[in-house]
C-alpha positions in Angstrom: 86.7 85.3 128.3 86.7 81.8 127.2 90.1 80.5 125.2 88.4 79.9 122.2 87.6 83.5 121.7 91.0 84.4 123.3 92.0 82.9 120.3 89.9 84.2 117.8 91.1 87.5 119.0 94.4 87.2 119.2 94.6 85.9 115.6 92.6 88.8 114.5 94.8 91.1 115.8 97.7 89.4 114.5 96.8 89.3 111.4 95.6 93.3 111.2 99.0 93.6 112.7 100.8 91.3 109.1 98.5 93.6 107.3 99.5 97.3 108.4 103.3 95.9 108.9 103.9 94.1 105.7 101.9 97.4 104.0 104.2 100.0 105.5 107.1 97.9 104.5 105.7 97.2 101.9 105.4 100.7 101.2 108.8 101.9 103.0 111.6 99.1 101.1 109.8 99.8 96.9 109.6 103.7 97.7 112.8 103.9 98.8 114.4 100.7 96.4 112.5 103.4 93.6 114.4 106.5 94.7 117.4 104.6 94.6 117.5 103.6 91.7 116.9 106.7 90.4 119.8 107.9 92.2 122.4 105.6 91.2 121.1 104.8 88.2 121.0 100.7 89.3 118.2 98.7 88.0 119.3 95.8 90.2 118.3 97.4 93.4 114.6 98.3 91.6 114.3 94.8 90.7 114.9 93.6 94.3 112.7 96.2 95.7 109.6 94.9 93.5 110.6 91.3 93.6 110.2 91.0 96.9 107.4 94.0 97.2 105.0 90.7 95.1 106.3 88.4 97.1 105.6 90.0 100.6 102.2 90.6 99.1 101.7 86.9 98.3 102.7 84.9 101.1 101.7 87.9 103.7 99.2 90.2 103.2 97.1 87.9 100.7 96.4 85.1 103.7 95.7 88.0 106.1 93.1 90.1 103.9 91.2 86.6 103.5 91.5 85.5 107.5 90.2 89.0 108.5 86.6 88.9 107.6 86.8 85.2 108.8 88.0 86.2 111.5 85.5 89.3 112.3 82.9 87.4 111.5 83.3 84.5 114.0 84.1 86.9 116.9 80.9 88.6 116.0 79.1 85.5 116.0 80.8 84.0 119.7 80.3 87.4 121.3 76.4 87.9 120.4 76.9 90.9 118.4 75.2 92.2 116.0 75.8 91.3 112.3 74.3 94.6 111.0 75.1 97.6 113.0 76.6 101.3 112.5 80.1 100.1 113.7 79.5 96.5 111.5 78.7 99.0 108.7 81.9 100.8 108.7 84.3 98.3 109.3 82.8 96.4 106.0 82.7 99.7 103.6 86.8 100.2 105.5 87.7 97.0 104.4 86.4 96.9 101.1 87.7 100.6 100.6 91.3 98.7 101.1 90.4 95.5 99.0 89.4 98.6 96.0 92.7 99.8 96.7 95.0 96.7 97.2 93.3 94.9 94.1 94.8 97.3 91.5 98.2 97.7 94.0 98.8 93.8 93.1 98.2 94.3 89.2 100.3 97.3 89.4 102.9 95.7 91.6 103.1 92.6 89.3 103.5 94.2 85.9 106.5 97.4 87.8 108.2 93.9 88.7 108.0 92.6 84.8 109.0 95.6 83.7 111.7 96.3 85.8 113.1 93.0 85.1 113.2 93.3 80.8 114.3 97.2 81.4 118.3 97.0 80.3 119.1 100.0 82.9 117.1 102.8 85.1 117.2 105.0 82.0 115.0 102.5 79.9 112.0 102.3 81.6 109.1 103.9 80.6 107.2 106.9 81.4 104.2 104.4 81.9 106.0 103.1 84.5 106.6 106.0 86.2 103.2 106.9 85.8 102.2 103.4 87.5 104.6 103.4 90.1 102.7 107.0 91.3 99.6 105.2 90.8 100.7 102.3 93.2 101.9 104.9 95.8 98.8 107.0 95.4 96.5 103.8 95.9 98.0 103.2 99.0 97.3 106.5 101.0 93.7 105.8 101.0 94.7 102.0 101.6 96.5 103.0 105.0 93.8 105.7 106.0 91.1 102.7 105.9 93.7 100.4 107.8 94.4 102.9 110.5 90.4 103.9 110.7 89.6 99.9 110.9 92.1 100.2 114.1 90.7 102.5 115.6 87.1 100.6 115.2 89.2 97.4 116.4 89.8 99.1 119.7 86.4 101.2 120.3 84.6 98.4 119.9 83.0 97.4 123.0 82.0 101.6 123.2 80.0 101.3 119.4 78.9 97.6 120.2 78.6 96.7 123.5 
């Protein structure tokens, strides 16, 4: 294998990698900064949770979502497979599966974080945020399915393909 698809590959997967890790924290840190501040009835732990939820988004899965087709697409090309195939096909409908899903998740997580920062206390927000903040979780179960199904086609590969 020739460094510059060494490379290409090791980018990839590093960047699936940002993409399932910063989800499940993602995930993991608002779920639980949610429940928490339901608990103790503290809006500042809410507002940290969702702050940093956007931000995580922003600076790490955002860059990732955009270098994986890139990404997929030159390996394709340098390793002579084939642009149109049953294992091409599924990967592309997986992916944009998680781009339907993650699309609303950043509209969602955006306007939980607004809200959570004008709400006075825990008490004060609304039921529509409740609502959204099931909505957001809810998005992201078929979101990880497609992530962990795009892992699996990531590593059988060379079976489907080659």
């Amino acid at each position: 294998m020739g460094a510059t698809i060494a490379f290409w590959k090791t980018t990839h997967i590093l960047s699936a990698a940002i993409l399932l890790g910063t989800g499940l924290s993602i995930a993991f840190f608002c779920w639980f900064g949610y429940r928490s501040a339901l608990r103790s009835g503290e809006i500042a732990v809410l507002r940290f949770a969702l702050r940093w939820t956007v931000i995580a988004d922003a600076c790490l899965i955002a860059p990732a979502v955009v270098y994986q087709p890139v990404s997929g697409l030159v390996l394709m090309r340098r390793m002579g497979w084939p642009m149109l195939s049953p294992w091409s096909e599924a990967v592309w409908v997986l992916f944009m599966l998680v781009g339907a899903c993650w699309l609303p998740v950043v509209a969602i997580q955006v306007w939980l974080r607004d809200e959570a920062q004008r709400a006075e206390s825990v008490a004060s927000l609304s039921p529509r945020f409740h609502r959204r903040f099931r909505s957001w979780f809810a998005l992201g179960v078929p979101a990880f399915s497609a992530v962990i199904a795009l892992f699996y086609l990531m590593a059988a590969k060379p079976l489907a393909v080659g």
